[in-house]
KOLMITOR-511547 format. One record per residue (C-alpha): x, y, z. Coordinates in steps of 0.05 Angstrom, whole numbers, padded with zeros to 5 digits, always signed. Example, Ala and Ser with C-alpha at 12.3 -4.5 7.8 and 13.67 -1.06 7.14 Angstrom:
KOLMITOR-511547
+00246-00090+00156;+00273-00021+00143;
//
This chain:
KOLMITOR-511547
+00000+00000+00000;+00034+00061-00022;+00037+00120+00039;-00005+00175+00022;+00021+00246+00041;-00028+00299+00048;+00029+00362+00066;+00090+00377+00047;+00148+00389+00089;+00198+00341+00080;+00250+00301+00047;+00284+00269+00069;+00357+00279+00118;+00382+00328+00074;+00376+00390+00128;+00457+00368+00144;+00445+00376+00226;+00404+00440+00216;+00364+00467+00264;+00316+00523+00240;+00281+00522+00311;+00312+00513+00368;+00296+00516+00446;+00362+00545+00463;+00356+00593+00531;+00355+00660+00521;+00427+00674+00537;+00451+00751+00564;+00517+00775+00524;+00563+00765+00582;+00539+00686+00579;+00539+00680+00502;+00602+00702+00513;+00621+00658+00561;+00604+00599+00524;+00637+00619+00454;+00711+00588+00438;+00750+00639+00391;+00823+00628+00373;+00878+00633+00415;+00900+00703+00440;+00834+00736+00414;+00783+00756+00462;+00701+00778+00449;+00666+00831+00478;+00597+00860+00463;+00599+00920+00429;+00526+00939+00444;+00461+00895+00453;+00397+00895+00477;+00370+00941+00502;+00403+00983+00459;+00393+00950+00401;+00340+00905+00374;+00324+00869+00314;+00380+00901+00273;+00385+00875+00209;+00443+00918+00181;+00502+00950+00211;+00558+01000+00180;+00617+01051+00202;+00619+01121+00182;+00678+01166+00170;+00691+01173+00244;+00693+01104+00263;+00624+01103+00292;+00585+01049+00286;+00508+01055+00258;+00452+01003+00271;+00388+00981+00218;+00339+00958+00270;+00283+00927+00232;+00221+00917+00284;+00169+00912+00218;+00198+00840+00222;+00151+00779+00231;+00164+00726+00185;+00196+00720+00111;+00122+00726+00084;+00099+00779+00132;+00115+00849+00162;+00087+00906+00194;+00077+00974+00152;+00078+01032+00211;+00138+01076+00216;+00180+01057+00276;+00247+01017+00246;+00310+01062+00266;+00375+01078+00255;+00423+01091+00314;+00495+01117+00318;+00547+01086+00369;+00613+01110+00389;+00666+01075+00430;+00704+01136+00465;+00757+01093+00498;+00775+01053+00449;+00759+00983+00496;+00713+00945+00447;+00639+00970+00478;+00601+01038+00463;+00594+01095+00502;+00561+01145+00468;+00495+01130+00434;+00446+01175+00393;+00387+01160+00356;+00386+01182+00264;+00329+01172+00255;+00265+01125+00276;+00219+01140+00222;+00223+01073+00166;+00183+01027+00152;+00210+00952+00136;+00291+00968+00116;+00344+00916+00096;+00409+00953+00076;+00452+01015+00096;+00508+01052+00077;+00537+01114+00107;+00572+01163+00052;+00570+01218+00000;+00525+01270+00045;+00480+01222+00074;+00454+01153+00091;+00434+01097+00031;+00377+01057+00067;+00348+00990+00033;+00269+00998+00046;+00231+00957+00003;+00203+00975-00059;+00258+01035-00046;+00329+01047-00046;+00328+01116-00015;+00382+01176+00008;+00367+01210+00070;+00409+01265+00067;+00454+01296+00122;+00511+01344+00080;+00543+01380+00145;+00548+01313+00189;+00509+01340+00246;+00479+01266+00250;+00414+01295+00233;+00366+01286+00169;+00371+01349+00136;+00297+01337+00107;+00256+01276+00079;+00298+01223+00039;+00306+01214-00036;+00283+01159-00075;+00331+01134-00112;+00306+01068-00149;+00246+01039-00138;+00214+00963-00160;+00249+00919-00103;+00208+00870-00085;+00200+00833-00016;+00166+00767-00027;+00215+00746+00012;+00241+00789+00079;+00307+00754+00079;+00316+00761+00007;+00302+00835-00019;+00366+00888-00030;+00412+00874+00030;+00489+00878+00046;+00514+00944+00013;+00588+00956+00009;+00623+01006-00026;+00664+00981-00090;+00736+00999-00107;+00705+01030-00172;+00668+01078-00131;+00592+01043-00143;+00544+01021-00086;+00541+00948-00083;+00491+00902-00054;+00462+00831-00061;+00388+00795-00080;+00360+00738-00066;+00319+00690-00115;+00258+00688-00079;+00240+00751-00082;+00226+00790-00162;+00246+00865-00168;+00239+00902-00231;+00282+00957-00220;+00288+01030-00241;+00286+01112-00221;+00217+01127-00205;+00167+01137-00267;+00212+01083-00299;+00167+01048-00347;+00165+00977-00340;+00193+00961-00402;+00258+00994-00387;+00265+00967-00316;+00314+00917-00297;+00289+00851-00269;+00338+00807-00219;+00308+00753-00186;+00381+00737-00142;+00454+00769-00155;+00499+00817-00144;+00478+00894-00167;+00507+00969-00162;+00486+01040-00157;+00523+01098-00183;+00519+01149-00133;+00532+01205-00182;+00508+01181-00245;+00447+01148-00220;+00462+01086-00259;+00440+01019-00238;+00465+00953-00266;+00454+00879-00251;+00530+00861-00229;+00518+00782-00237;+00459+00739-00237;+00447+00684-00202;+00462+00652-00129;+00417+00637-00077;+00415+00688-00020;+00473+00716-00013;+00481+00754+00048;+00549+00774+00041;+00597+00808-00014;+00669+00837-00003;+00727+00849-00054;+00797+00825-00032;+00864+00856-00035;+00869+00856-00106;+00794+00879-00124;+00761+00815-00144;+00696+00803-00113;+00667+00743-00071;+00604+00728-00050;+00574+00674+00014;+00508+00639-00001;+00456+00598+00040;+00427+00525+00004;+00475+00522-00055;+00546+00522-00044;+00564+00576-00005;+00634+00613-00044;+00635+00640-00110;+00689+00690-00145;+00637+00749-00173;+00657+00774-00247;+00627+00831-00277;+00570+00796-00328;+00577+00726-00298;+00517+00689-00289;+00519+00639-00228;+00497+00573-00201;+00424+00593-00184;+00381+00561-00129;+00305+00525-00145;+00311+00570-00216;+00336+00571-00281;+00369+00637-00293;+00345+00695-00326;+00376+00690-00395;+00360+00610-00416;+00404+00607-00461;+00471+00608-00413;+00467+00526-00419;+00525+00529-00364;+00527+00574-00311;+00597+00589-00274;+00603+00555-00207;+00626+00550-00139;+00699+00553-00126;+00702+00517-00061;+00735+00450-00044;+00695+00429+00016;+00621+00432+00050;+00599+00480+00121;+00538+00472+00140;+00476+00501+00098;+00473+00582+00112;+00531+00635+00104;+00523+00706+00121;+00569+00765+00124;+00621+00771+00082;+00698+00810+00102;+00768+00805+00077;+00815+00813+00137;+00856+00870+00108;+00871+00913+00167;+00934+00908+00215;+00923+00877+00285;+00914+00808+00269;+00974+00756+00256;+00999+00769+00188;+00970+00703+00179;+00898+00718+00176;+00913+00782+00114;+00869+00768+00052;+00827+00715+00078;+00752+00714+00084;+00713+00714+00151;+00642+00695+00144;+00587+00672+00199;+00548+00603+00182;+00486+00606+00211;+00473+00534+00226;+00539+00525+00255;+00531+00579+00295;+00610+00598+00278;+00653+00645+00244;+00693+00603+00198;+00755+00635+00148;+00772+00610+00079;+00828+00632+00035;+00834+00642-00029;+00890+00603-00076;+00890+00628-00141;+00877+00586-00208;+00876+00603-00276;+00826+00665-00274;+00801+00659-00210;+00814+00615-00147;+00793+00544-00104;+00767+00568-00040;+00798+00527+00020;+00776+00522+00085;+00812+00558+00142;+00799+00549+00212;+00745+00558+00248;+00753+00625+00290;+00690+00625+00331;+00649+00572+00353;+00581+00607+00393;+00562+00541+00430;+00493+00569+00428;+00432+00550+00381;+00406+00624+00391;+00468+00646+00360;+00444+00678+00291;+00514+00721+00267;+00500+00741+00180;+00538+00806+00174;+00603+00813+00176;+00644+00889+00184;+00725+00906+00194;+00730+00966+00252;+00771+01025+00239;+00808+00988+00301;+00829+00928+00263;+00772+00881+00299;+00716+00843+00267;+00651+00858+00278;+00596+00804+00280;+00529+00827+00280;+00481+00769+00311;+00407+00766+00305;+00389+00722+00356;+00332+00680+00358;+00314+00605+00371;+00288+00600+00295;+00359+00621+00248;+00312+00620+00184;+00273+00677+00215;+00200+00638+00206;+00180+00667+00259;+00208+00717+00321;+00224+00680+00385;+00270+00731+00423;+00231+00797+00410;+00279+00858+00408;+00344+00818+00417;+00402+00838+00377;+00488+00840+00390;+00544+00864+00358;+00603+00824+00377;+00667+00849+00373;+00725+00796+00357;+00802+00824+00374;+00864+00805+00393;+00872+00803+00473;+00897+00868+00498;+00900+00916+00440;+00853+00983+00441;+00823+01026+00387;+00834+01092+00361;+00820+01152+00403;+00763+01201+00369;+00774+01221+00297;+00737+01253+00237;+00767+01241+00176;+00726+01291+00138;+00766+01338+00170;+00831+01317+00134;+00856+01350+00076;+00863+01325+00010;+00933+01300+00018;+00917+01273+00075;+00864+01239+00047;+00911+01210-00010;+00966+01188+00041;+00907+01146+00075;+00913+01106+00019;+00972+01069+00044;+00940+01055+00107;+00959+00988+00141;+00881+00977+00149;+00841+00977+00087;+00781+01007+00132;+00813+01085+00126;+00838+01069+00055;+00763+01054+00033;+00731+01107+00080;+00777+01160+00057;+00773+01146-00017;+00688+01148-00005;+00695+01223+00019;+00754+01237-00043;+00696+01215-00086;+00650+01256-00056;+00694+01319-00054;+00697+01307-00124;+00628+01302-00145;+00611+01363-00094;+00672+01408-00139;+00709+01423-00076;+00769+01372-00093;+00844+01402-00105;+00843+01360-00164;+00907+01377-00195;+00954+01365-00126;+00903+01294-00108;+00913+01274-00174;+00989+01291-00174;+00998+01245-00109;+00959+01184-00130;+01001+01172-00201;+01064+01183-00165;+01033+01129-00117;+01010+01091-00181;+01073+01093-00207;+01115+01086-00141;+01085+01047-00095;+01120+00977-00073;+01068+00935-00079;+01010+00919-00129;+00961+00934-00078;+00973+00995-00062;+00982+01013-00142;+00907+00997-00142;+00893+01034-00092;+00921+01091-00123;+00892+01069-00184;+00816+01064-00158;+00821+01125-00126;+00837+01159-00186;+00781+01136-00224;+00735+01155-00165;+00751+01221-00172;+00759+01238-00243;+00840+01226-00254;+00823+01190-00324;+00760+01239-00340;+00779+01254-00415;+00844+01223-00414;+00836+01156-00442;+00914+01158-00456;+00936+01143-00385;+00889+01089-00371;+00906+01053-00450;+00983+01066-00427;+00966+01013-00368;+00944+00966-00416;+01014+00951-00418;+01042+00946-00343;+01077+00896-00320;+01013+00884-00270;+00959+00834-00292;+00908+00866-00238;+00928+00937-00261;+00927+00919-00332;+00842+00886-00315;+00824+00941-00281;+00847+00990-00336;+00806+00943-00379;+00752+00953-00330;+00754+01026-00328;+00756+01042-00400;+00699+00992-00418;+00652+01028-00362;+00615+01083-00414;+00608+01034-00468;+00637+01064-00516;+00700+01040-00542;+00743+01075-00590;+00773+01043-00653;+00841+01043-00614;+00810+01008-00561;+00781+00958-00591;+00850+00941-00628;+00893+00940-00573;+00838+00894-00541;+00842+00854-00597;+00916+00843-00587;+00919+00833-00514;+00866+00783-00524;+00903+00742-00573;+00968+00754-00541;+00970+00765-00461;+00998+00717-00425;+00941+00725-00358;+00877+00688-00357;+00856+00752-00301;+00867+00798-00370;+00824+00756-00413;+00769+00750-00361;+00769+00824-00365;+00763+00831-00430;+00711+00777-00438;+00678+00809-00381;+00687+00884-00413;+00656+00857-00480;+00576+00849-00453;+00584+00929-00454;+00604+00936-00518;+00564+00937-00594;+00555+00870-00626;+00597+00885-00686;+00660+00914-00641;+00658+00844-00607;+00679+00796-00659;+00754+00801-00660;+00770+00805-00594;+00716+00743-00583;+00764+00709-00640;+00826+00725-00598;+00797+00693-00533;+00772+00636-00567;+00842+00616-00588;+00867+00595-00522;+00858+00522-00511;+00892+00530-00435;+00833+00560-00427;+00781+00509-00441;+00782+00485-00365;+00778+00550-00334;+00724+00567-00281;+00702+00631-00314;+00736+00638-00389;+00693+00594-00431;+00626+00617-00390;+00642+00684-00403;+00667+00686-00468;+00606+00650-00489;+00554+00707-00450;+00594+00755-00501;+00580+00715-00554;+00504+00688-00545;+00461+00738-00559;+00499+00757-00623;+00488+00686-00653;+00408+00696-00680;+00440+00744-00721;+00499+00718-00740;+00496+00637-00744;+00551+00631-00807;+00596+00680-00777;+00585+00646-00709;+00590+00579-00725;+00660+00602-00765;+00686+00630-00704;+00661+00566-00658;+00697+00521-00703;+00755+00551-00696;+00760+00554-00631;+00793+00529-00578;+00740+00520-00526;+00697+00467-00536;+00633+00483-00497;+00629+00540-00566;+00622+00481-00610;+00566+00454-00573;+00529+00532-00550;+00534+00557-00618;+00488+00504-00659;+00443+00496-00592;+00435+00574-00592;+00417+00568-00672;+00366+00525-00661;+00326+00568-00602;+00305+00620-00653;+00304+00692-00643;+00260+00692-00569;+00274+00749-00536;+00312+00740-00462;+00263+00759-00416;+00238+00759-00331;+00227+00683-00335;+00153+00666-00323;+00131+00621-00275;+00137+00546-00293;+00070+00520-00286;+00088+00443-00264;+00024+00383-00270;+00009+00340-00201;+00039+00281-00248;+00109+00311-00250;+00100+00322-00179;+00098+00245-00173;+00150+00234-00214;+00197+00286-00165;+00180+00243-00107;+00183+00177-00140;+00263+00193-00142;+00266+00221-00070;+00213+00167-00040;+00186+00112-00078;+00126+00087-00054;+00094+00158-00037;+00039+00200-00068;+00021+00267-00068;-00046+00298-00055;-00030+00371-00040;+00032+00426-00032;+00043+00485-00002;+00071+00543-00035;+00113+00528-00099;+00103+00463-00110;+00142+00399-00110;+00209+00423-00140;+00275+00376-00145;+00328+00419-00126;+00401+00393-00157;+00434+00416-00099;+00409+00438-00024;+00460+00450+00030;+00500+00413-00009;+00461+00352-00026;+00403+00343-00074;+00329+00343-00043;+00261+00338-00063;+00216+00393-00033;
//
């Protein structure tokens, strides 16, 4: 007799020693703290928690090393939330330098459900679903200077955990953020029409905060909850379900949880670069590149998992164009089921900050602990922070000589207000300018030329003079030599002369980093300016096993092939990468069907048996919840039948 199931919530022991509810005490800091094992000659303290603090969602610095709280109390579930105005923002200072505030004061406590903030460039960004807005405050007096701007609008929250969430500011001077795949945005300025709105159902995006531009980064991914660029600029991203580490390329599209991605005709998305399984969820995101910690612990990625209620490290070892991501040590175990740590920030004093939700359900079904919220902060034993400081009130030299700070933290904040001082007209251009090529051109190590080089781009160094940036093109540098690539391909509009000495470098430079660039570079550029440097990139057989190279080459290439099938197919025979051979005739024989928001797959009760036939033979289905039956390939790192 075959078991009939009327609900469903299972399958089967793929939840890897999950525990999505718990009955874990409610646990004061001082005994969280007391039951947590961290490294050897580090120490934690609680930066500030309830009742200071409650539901916070998103944490930042500013330019004085204070740190500001997202307290979301519109939270219920990830299908519901309140709508009155009472989610706030708060400002903390730490006077003394010992690891716990003492100065507190409140921003503002007027928003409705928020996700994301960023302090910089005269105000506050705030993530508040369906709006990324600006709340302005241009003379730092830690008071709104009058209502906020909206900036975009279209995000959607059909998920809570999964709208616009973990902003960061690039090297490249763009707000970044991630999106999760259960919730659908179709994004644009207000009075967008929908047509011209861009849809991202889970990815990496950016906002201009001068231009106004916004751009899908990279598609794909589950929920990621953390994104942070490493010494040298390239960007990584921590997921939840799927595997949680992937390199981020400008234009990649990604392993993608439950769905297919948003352009069907990718036929092989790029994938994970790890070597080994965590448990399920990741959150937070940080490169240790400050100057308290062993030298030991530079460059490598600190990142919460939620279900091992840990922080856990990888690092990074580079291959081909990007790198296998190994498993470090586990710095922090919580010992404590309530322990809920996503977001991840570097202090101006060298620490790491851990911001921890804390709740008896980590999937935030429902709210157990009501108004609970910590920041931890993790630092060696014995070493204090900084006494007071503004850096706003630094000059512009000053400014530029931050950017060969030990700690990354002053290099990034100071090249944030550069930018701004820029965009405002009130930068010394001609003496900041002067200092970062000298640095450019001087500095001892390659990243601290890219430093010099980002921060001249931020503030206008290359701004009609295309000549210095093509001059890179040949340094001795692969990174500088990419993000030249990078910065020339970011108007879309490449000159003849570009496009040449693209052409060359593609057929001729020795770096797989350089040709990801310029694969990357080309899904900004005309169809017809493509083809030569496509022909170049296509030539390199040591390429055919790369993580990224063939993917990307072929995103350049796909949506030129309905129009071009003779010239395509010339080129794919030709080439050196197999998976060409095989996308090109595929892509031929799809048609001319636009790439569009994918629809919603409509999916008959009998496939529904057929799913759980190959999860658990013998069983029927009579009904589902939300979504359906769906076969997921992978789900924390094993394939499942929900």
């Amino acid at each position: 007799m075959k078991i009939r199931l009327i609900i469903l919530a299972l399958v089967a022991s793929v939840l890897n020693g999950a525990t999505p509810t718990s009955n874990a005490p409610f646990l004061k800091p001082d005994e969280a703290i007391a039951k947590m094992k961290v490294m050897p000659g580090f120490e934690i303290k609680a930066f500030v928690a309830e009742p200071d603090i409650g539901e916070a969602i998103a944490f930042c610095f500013d330019f004085r090393g204070r740190l500001w709280t997202l307290e979301n109390y519109n939270y219920q579930t990830r299908r519901a939330h309140s709508t009155d105005k009472r989610n706030r923002i708060q400002i903390f200072e730490d006077v003394d330098g010992d690891g716990v505030f003492d100065k507190k004061k409140t921003f503002t406590e007027n928003l409705t459900f928020s996700s994301g903030i960023a302090v910089g460039m005269g105000g506050v960004y705030v993530g508040m679903p369906p709006e990324l807005i600006f709340i302005p405050d241009a003379d730092g007096d830690d008071v709104p200077d009058g209502p906020h701007e909206v900036l975009l609008d279209g995000w959607g929250i059909h998920d809570r955990h999964e709208t616009l969430n973990s902003f960061i500011w690039g090297p490249d001077g763009w707000l970044y953020g991630c999106h999760g795949v259960f919730t659908r945005s179709e994004v644009g300025r207000p009075g967008t029409p929908e047509d011209k709105r861009q849809f991202i159902d889970g990815g990496i995006w950016r906002f201009h905060p001068q231009s106004k531009e916004f751009e899908i980064f990279a598609e794909g991914l589950s929920n990621p909850w953390g994104f942070d660029f490493n010494d040298m600029g390239q960007g990584f991203a921590t997921c939840c379900v799927i595997p949680h580490l992937f390199h981020i390329v400008q234009g990649g599209v990604y392993h993608k949880q439950s769905k297919q991605n948003v352009n069907p005709y990718v036929y092989d998305n790029i994938k994970t670069i790890r070597d080994h399984v965590h448990k399920s969820a990741h959150g937070g995101a940080r490169f240790y590149l400050a100057d308290v910690f062993p030298e030991k612990y530079r460059d490598q990625l600190f990142m919460c998992n939620i279900h091992e209620h840990a922080v856990l490290i990888d690092y990074m070892v580079p291959k081909g164009s990007s790198f296998i991501g190994k498993h470090g040590p586990d710095f922090v175990h919580a010992n404590d089921l309530a322990w809920v740590g996503f977001s991840v920030e570097t202090g101006p004093d060298g620490g790491i900050y851990i911001l921890d939700w804390h709740d008896q359900n980590i999937c935030g079904n429902v709210v157990k602990f009501a108004n609970s919220a910590r920041v931890y902060r993790i630092m060696p034993k014995g070493v204090k922070g900084p006494e007071p400081f503004d850096l706003e009130k630094l000059s512009d030299p000053e400014l530029v000589e931050m950017q060969n700070h030990s700690n990354d933290w002053y290099v990034r904040q100071s090249r944030t207000i550069l930018q701004h001082r820029f965009a405002a007209g009130k930068l010394n251009s001609a003496t900041v300018h002067g200092k970062l090529e000298t640095m450019l051109r001087d500095a001892k190590t390659v990243g601290k030329r890219l430093r010099a080089l980002w921060a001249l781009h931020a503030t206008g160094g290359f701004k009609g003079k295309d000549a210095k940036l093509m001059a890179l093109l040949d340094d001795s540098e692969q990174y500088v030599r990419s993000w030249s690539i990078q910065f020339l391909s970011e108007d879309k509009k490449p000159t003849k002369p570009l496009l040449a000495k693209f052409a060359e470098m593609a057929k001729s430079d020795p770096s797989p980093v350089v040709r990801l660039y310029l694969a990357s570079a080309l899904q900004r550029f005309p169809h017809d300016d493509r083809w030569s440097i496509l022909e170049g990139l296509a030539s390199h057989e040591e390429d055919k096993d790369d993580n990224n190279l063939p993917r990307m080459v072929w995103l350049a290439l796909e949506p030129m092939v309905p129009d071009n099938s003779a010239k395509a197919l010339t080129l794919a025979a030709k080439a050196k990468l197999p998976r060409l051979q095989e996308f090109v005739p595929r892509r031929m024989l799809a048609g001319k069907t636009p790439v569009g928001p994918p629809q919603k797959r409509k999916v008959s009760k009998a496939d529904w048996q057929k799913f759980i036939q190959k999860a658990a033979p013998n069983f029927t289905v009579e009904g589902s919840g939300e979504g359906g039956v769906v076969r997921f390939g992978t789900f924390r790192n094993k394939t499942a039948t929900r």
